[in-house]
C-alpha positions in Angstrom: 41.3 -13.9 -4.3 39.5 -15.5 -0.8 37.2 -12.2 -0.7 36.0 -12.4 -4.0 32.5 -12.6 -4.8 29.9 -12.1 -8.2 27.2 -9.7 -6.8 25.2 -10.9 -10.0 21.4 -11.9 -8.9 21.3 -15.8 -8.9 19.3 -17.0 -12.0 15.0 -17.0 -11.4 15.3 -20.8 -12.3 18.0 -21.4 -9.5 16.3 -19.1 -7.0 12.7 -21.0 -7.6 14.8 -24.3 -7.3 16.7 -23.7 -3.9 13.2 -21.9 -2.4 11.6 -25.3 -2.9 14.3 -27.2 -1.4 14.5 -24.6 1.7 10.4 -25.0 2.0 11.2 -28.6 2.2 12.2 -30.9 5.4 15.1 -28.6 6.6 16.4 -31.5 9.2 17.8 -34.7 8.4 15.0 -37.2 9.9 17.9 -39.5 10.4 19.8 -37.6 12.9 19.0 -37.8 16.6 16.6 -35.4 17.8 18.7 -34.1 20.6 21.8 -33.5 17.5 19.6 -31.5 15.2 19.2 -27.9 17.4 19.2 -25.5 14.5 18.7 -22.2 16.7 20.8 -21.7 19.3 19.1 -22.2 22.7 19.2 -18.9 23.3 16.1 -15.9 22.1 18.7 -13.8 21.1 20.0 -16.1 18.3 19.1 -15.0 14.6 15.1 -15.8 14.5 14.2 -17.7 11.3 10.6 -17.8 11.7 8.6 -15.7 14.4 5.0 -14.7 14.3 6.3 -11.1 14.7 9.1 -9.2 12.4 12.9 -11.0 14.1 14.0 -7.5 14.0 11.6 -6.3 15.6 12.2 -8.9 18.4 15.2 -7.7 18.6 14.3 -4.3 19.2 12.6 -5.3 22.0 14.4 -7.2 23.7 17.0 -4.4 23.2 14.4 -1.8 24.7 13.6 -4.2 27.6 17.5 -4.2 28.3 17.7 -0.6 28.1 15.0 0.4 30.3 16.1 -2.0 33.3 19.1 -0.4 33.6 17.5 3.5 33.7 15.4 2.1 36.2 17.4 0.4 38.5 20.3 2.4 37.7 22.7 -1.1 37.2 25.7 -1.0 34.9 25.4 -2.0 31.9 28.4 -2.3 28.6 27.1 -2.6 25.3 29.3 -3.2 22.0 28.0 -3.0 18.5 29.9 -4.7 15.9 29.9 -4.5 12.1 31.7 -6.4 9.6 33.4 -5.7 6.6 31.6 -7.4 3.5 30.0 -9.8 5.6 28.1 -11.2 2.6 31.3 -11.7 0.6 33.5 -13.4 3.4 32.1 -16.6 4.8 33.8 -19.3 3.1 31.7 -22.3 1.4 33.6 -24.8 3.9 32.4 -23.1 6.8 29.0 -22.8 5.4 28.9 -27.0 4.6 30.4 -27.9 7.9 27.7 -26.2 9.7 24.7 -27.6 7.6 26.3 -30.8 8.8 27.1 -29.6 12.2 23.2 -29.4 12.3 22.1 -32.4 10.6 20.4 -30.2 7.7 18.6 -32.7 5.2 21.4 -34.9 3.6 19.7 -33.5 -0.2 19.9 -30.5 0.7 23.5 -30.4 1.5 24.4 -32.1 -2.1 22.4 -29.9 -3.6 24.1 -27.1 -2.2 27.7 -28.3 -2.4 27.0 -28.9 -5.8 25.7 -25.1 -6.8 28.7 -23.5 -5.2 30.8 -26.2 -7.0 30.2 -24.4 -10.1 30.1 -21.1 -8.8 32.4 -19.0 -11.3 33.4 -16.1 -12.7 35.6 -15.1 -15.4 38.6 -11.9 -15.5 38.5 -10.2 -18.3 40.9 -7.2 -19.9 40.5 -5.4 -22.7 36.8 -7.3 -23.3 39.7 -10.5 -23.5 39.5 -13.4 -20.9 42.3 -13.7 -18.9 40.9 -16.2 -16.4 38.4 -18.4 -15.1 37.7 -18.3 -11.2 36.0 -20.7 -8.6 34.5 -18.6 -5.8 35.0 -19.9 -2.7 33.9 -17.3 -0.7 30.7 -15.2 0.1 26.5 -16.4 -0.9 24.9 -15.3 -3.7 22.1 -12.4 -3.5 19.0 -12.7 -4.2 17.3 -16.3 -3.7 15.4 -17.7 -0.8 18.2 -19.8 1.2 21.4 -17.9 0.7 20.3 -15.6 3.9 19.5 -19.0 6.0 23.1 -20.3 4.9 24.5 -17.5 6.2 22.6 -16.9 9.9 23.5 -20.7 9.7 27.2 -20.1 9.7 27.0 -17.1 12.5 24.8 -19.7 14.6 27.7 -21.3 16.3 28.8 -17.3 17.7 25.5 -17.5 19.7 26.2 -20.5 21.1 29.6 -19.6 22.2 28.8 -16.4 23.3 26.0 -18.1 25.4 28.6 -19.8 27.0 30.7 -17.9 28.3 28.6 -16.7 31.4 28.7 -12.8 30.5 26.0 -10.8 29.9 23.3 -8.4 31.7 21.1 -9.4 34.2 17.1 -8.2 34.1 15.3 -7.6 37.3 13.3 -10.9 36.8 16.9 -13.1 36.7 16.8 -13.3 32.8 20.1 -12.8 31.0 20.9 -10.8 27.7 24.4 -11.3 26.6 24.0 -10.6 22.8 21.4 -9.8 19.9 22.2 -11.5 16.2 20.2 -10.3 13.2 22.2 -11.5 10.1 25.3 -9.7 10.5 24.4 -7.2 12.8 25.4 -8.1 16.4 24.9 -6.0 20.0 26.9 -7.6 22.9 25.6 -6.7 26.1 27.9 -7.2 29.4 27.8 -6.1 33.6 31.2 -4.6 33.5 33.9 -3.0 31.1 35.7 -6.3 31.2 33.5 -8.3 30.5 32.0 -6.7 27.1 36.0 -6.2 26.2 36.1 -10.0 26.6 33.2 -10.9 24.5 34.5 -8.7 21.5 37.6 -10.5 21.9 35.7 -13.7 21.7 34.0 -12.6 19.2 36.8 -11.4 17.0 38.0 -14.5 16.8 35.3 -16.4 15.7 35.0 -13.6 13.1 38.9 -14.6 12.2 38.7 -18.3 12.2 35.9 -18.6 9.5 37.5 -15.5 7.8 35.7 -12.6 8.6 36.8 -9.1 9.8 35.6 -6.5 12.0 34.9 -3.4 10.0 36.4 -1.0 12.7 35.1 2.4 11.5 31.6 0.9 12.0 32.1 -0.6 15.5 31.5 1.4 19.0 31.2 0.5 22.7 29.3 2.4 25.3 30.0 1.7 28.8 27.1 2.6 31.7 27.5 2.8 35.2 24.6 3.5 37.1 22.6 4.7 34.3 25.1 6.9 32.9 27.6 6.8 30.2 31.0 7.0 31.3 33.9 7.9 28.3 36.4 4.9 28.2 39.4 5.0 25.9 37.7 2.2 23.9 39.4 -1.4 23.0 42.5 -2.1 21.4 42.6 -5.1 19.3 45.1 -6.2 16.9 43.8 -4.4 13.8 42.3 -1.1 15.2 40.7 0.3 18.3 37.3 0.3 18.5 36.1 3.7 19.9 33.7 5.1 22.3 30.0 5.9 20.8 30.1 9.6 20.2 26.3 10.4 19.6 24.5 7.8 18.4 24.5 4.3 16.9 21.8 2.9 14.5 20.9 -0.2 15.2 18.4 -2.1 13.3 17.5 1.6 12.1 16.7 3.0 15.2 18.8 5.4 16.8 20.7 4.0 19.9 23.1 5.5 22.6 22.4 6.4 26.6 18.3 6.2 25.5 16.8 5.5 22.8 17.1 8.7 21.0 13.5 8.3 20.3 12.4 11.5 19.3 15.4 11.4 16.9 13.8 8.4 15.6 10.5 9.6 15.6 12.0 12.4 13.3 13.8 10.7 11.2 10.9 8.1 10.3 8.4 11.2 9.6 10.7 13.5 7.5 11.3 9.9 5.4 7.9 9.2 5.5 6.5 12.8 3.9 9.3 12.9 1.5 8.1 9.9 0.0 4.6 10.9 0.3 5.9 14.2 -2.2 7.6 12.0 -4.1 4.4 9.6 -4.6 2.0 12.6 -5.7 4.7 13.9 -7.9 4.6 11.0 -9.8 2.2 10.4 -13.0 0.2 7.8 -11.5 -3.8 7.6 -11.0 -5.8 8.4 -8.3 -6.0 5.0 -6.4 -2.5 4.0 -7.3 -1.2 6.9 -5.7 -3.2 6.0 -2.5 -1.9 2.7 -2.9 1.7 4.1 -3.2 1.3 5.8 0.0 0.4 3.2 1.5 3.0 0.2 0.8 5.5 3.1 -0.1 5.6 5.8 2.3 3.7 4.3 5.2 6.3 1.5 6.3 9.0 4.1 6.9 6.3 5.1 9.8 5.1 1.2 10.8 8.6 -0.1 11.3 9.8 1.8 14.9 5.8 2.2 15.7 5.2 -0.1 18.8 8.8 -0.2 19.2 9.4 3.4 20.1 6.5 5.8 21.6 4.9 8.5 19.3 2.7 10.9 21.2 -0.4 11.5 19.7 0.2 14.7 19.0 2.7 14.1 16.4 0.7 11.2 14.6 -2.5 13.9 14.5 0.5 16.6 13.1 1.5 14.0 10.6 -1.8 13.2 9.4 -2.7 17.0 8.9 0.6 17.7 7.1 -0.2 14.3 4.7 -3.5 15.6 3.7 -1.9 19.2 3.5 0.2 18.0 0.6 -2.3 15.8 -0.8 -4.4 19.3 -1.6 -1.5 21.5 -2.7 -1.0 18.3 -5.2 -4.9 18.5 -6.3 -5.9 15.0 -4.7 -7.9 16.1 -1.6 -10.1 19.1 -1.1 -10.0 21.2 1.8 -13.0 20.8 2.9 -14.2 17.5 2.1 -14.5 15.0 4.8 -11.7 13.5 6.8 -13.0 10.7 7.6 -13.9 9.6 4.2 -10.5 9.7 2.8 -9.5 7.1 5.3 -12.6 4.6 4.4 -11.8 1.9 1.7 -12.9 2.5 -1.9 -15.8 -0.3 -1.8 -17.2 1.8 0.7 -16.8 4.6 -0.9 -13.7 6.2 0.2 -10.4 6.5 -0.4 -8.7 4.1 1.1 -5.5 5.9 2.1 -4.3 4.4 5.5 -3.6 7.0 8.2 -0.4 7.6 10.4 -2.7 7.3 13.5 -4.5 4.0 12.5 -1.0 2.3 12.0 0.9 3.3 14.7 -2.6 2.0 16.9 -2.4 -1.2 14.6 1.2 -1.8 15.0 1.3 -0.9 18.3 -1.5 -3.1 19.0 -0.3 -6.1 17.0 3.2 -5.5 19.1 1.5 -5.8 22.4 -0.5 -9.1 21.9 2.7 -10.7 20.6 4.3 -10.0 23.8 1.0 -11.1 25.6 1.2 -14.2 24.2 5.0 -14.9 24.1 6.0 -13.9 28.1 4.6 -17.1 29.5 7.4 -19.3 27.7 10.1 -16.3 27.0 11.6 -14.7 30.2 12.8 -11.4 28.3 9.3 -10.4 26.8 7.9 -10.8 30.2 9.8 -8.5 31.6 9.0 -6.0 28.8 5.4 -6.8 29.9 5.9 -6.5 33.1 7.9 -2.4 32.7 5.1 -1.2 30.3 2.6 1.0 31.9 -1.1 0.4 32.0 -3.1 1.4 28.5 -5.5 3.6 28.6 -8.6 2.4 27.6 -9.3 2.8 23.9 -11.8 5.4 22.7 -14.3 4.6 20.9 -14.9 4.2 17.1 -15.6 7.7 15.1 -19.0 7.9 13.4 -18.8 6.9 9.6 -18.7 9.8 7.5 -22.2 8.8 6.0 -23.3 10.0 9.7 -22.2 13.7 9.0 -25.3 16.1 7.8 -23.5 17.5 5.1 -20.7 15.0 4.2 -23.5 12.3 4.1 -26.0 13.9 2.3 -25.2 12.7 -1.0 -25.1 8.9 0.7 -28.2 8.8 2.3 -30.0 10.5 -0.7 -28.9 7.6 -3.3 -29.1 4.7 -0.4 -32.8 3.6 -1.9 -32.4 3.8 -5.1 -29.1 3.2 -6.4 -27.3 -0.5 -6.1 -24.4 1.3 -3.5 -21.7 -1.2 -3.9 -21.6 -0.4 -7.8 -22.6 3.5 -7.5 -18.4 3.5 -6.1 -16.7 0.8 -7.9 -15.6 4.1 -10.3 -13.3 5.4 -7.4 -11.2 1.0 -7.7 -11.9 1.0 -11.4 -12.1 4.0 -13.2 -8.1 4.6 -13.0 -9.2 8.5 -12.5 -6.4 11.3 -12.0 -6.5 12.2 -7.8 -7.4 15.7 -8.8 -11.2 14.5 -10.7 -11.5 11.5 -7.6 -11.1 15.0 -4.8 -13.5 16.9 -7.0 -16.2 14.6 -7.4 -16.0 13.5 -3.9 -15.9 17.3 -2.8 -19.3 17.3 -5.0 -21.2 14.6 -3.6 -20.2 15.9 -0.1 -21.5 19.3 -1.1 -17.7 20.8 -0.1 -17.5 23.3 -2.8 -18.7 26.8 -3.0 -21.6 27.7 -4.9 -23.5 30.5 -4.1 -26.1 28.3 -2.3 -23.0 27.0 0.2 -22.0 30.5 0.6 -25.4 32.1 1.1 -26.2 29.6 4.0 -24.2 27.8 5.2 -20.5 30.3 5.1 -22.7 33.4 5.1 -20.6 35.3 2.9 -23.1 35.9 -0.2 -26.6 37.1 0.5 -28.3 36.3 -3.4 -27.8 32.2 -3.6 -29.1 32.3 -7.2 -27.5 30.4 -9.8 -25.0 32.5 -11.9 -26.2 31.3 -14.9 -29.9 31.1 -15.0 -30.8 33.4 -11.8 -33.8 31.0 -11.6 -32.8 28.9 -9.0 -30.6 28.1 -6.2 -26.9 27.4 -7.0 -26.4 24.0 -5.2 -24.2 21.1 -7.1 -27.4 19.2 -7.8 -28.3 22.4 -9.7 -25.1 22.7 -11.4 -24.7 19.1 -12.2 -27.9 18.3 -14.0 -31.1 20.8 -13.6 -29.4 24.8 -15.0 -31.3 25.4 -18.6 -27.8 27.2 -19.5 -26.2 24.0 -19.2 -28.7 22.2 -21.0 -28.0 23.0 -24.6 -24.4 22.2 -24.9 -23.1 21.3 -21.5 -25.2 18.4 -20.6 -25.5 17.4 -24.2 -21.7 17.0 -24.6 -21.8 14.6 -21.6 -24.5 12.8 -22.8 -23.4 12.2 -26.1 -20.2 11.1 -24.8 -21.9 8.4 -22.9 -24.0 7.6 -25.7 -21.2 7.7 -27.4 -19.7 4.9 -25.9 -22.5 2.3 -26.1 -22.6 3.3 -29.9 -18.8 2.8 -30.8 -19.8 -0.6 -29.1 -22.6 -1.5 -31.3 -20.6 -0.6 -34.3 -17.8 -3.1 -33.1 -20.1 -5.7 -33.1 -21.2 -5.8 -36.4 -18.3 -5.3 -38.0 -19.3 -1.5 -39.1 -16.7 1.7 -39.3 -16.2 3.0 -35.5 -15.6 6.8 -35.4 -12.1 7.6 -35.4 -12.0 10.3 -32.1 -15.0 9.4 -29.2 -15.5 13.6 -30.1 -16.9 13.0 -33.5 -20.3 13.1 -34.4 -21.6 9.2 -35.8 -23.4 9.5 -38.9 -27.3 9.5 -38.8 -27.6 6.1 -40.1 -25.0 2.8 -40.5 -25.8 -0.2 -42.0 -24.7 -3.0 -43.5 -25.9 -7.1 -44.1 -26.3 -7.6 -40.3 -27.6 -4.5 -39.2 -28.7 -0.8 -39.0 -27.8 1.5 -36.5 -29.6 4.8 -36.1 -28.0 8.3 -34.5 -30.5 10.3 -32.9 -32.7 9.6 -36.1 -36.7 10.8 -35.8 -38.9 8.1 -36.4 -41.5 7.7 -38.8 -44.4 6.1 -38.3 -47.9 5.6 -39.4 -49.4 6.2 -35.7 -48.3 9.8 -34.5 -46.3 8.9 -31.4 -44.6 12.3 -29.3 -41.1 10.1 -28.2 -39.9 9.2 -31.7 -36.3 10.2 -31.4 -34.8 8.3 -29.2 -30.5 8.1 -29.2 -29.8 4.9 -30.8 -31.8 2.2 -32.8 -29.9 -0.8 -33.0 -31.5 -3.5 -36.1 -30.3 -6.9 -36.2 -31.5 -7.9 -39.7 -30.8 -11.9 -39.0 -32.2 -12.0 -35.6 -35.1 -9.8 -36.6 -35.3 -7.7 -33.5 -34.4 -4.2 -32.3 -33.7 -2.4 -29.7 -34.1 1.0 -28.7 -32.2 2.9 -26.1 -32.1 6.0 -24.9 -29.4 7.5 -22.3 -30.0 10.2 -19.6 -27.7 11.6 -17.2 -29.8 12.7 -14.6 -29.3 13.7 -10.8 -28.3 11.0 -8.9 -31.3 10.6 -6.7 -33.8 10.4 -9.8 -32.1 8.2 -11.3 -34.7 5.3 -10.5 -37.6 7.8 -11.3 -35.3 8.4 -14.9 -35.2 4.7 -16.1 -38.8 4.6 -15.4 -39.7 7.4 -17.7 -37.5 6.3 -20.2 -39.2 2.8 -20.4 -43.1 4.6 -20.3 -41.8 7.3 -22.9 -41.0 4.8 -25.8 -43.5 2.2 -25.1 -46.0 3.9 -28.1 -42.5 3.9 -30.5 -42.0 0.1 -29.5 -45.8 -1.1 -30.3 -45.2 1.2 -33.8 -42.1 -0.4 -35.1 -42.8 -4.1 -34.3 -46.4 -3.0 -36.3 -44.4 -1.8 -39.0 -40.6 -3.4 -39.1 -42.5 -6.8 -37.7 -39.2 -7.3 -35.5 -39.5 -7.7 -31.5 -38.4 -4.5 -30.2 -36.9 -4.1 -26.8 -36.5 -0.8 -25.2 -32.9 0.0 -23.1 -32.9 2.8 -20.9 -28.8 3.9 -19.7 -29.2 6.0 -16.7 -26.1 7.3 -14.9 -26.3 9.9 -12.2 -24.2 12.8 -12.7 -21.8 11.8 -9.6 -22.4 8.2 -10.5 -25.0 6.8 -9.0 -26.1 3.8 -11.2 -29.1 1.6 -10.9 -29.5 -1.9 -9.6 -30.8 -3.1 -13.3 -28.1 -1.1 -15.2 -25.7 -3.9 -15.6 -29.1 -5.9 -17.0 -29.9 -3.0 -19.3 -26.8 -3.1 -20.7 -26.2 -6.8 -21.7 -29.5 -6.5 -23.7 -27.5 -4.0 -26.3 -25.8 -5.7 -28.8 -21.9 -5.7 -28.1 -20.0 -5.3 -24.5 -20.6 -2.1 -22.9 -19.1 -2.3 -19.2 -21.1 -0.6 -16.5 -17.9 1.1 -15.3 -17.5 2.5 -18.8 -20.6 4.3 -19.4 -20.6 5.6 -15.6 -16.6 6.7 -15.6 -17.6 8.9 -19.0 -20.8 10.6 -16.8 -18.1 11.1 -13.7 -15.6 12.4 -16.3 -18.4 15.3 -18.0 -19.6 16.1 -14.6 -16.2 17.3 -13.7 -16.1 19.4 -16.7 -18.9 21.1 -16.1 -18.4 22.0 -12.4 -14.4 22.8 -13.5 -15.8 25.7 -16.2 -19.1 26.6 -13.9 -17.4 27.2 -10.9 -14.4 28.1 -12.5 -11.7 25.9 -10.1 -8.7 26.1 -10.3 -6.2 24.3 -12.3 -5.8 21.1 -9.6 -9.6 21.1 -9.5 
């Protein structure tokens, strides 16, 4: 069986093993210098290490080719050749007389005849062994140096091909006579003979370390000045390889007379939105799916960018139809701000990566490669030399904290809430996309209350609140200042952030936790270490007016306690709030260290509604018994807020 192969991964402890060895000194130090050439001499030669993707260098070069000959209207012959399990047919010998053939590190080399020594595999029938058999042909998948043992043994083609004298001639003297990417190979010649003569050459190559063409696979395009004239194709001894009928994909672009670019273009953005459905279908949380998006769905778009052009009309189409989708899934609201989906999350964004940022990046990236390769690479400078001159950037968009409504919320928090932690709920919290879009859609006053639509959509005249008819409807309203909320909206959110601190307490002491974060604690808790009290009225000797505060925590051994008291307010009091709160219990504090004769500390936990959080809350909080996280405490105020604008405003179900 010469072709047979076990597709089976290669175990993790043999992959890590031959990765270090192929990290290590790849070149035997004793060989001559002049001996040890691994790459062929030429650029086109399988590129092991490049600063820019080798494919990608390849597609250039491929392009530059391409576009000499529509210019200058020259002939040009291209083949494309495929071959039939390429990764199962290169014998071991082959493979071992080239490591030699190139002076590869002797250790290496013994290493490596050893492993395929004992590569084997054994035939069974009816779940009975039959036989054992040594594989002699093919690499194993899925380690670090099988794909360097096999460009290795194509190597040599390069060089021959080289050789031979064939191939196109560029404008600037430069000749292309083939591309090699693994086993993907483009022969380029002047005339119809001379491409036949370098498929023939390489064919048998191909047969002498035993591999074969896969025919079906294969084409040919002959050019003559600038256009593709139908051939019969080439006869060889197995099959005829044919004419290109429409297109080839090469290194997954498109290819025939052109680059078939919008084809291309096409292609890449129907992938790319299909996985963007596929990503918001999908259970995952708000910032995962972002981050999906981005290393998911966005590659399809960054591979061909820079390579191919995309007018900027499509990329600004693209971007509309991927935010389109993101708010018939619930995860972006329609009028929130643009530009703040596209910020990163620190920031306060959310972080998704436009189509227009990385075809500009890629396209960018592409171009200083070029730059910086021409002076040493004959072939790139020519591809400098056809591009046409850039138009001049334009300049950077104003931040969405610039934008009068968008940036209200921002600039209203900026003095008194620590910034950097007032977001870290959008890269912590783990929230669903649909409560991230609604909050966001809050702060940046996007939804419509009656205030929104009395003056600023002009479709509602009375911009009273619905519930109380006292004030103006605007989300600071809704959120934390209607007495029809008060009672049992607000309370509910309060007591679930209380809540959390409490549960936290009880941890620490050992004491019964309440089974569901909806049920009510119990007035009082206690045990040898401590007391807890649940919104228990104090008595004391001195009348004091603040004598109920939300939790009284007693450590018995330490002799001290602490009061705290927890207040979702609007975000830009929150600073004014945690003031209050420390002034309001300062007469209960100087009672119960009269009376209890413990040192009493009072805690204030101030959230804003849409998460603002003070610069001393993650101070406040390490002075409570137990570990309450800051992100905690504010993701439970995010959570309530949404409830409440949800039932209020009565969104729908995405919202």
């Amino acid at each position: 069986m010469p072709s047979y192969l076990s597709v089976s991964l290669m175990s993790a402890v043999g992959s890590l093993s031959i990765g270090g060895l192929a990290l290590g000194p790849l070149l035997d130090t004793d060989a001559p210098r002049q001996e040890s050439n691994l790459r062929s001499s030429a650029p086109k030669a399988c590129s092991l290490t490049t600063t820019l993707s080798s494919a990608k260098h390849q597609l250039l070069v491929d392009r530059t080719v391409r576009r000499d000959c529509k210019t200058r209207l020259t002939n040009l012959c291209t083949a494309w050749i495929d071959y039939k399990k390429a990764y199962d047919s290169m014998p071991h010998s082959w493979i071992l007389e080239c490591l030699e053939l190139y002076k590869i590190n002797r250790t290496l080399r013994a290493f490596i005849r050893n492993s395929m020594g004992m590569w084997r595999t054994t035939l069974e029938a009816n779940s009975k062994p039959i036989a054992q058999v040594t594989i002699k042909c093919g690499i194993c998948q899925g380690d670090a140096l099988s794909p360097l043992l096999f460009c290795i043994g194509l190597n040599p083609l390069s060089e021959i091909i080289n050789k031979t004298g064939y191939g196109y001639r560029l404008r600037n003297g430069a000749v292309v006579s083939h591309l090699l990417y693994m086993d993907d190979i483009k022969l380029y010649a002047k005339s119809e003979r001379d491409i036949d003569s370098l498929i023939h050459t390489t064919r048998l190559y191909s047969n002498d370390i035993g591999m074969s063409f896969g025919l079906e696979k294969c084409s040919r395009m002959v050019t003559k000045r600038g256009k593709v004239v139908r051939t019969e194709g080439i006869e060889l001894p197995e099959g005829n390889i044919a004419d290109i009928e429409d297109s080839y994909k090469y290194l997954g672009i498109p290819q025939a007379n052109g680059n078939h670019e919008e084809a291309a273009r096409k292609a890449a953005t129907t992938k790319y939105l299909q996985r963007v459905r596929q990503v918001l279908r999908s259970q995952l949380n708000g910032k995962n799916k972002i981050r999906a998006i981005n290393t998911y769905a966005l590659p399809v778009i960054r591979y061909p960018a820079g390579v191919i052009g995309w007018p900027k009309e499509e990329i600004e189409a693209t971007d509309i139809k991927t935010r389109k989708l993101l708010t018939m899934h619930g995860g972006f609201h329609p009028k929130s701000s643009t530009l703040r989906l596209y910020a990163k999350r620190k920031e306060g964004g959310r972080g998704l990566v436009s189509v227009s940022t990385t075809v500009q990046d890629e396209t960018r990236n592409i171009h200083e490669y070029i730059t910086k390769m021409a002076p040493t690479d004959s072939v790139l400078s020519e591809y400098l030399r056809q591009q046409k001159p850039k138009k001049e950037e334009e300049g950077e968009e104003p931040s969405w904290k610039d934008r009068p409504l968008h940036g209200m919320y921002h600039r209203q928090i900026e003095e008194v809430a620590d910034i950097q932690k007032s977001y870290q709920w959008l890269d912590k919290a783990g929230l669903k996309d649909s409560t991230e879009a609604l909050i966001m859609a809050a702060q940046e006053q996007a939804l419509s209350t009656r205030s929104i639509e009395a003056g600023v959509y002009h479709t509602r005249q009375d911009p009273r609140c619905r519930l109380c008819k006292d004030a103006p409807e605007t989300i600071q309203h809704i959120t934390a200042g209607c007495k029809m909320l008060a009672g049992k909206a607000y309370m509910e959110r309060h007591n679930q952030v209380a809540g959390i601190v409490y549960r936290n307490i009880c941890a620490e002491y050992n004491l019964e936790v309440p089974r569901s974060k909806w049920e009510m604690p119990p007035r009082v808790m206690e045990n040898d270490q401590a007391k807890i009290l649940w919104d228990f009225q104090m008595q004391t000797d001195k009348m004091v007016v603040a004598n109920q505060p939300d939790i009284v925590v007693v450590d018995k051994q330490k002799k001290t306690a602490v009061v705290i008291d927890v207040a979702v307010p609007n975000d830009s009091n929150i600073r004014k709030k945690e003031h209050e709160k420390l002034e309001k219990y300062q007469g209960l504090r100087e009672e119960l260290e009269r009376m209890w004769r413990v040192k009493v500390t009072v805690v204030p936990v101030v959230i804003g509604a849409l998460g603002a959080v003070t610069p001393k809350l993650g101070e406040w909080l390490q002075q409570i018994p137990g570990t309450t996280s800051e992100i905690s405490v504010q993701k439970s105020a995010v959570l309530g807020t949404a409830k409440i604008l949800r039932r209020t405003l009565k969104l729908p179900g995405l919202w």
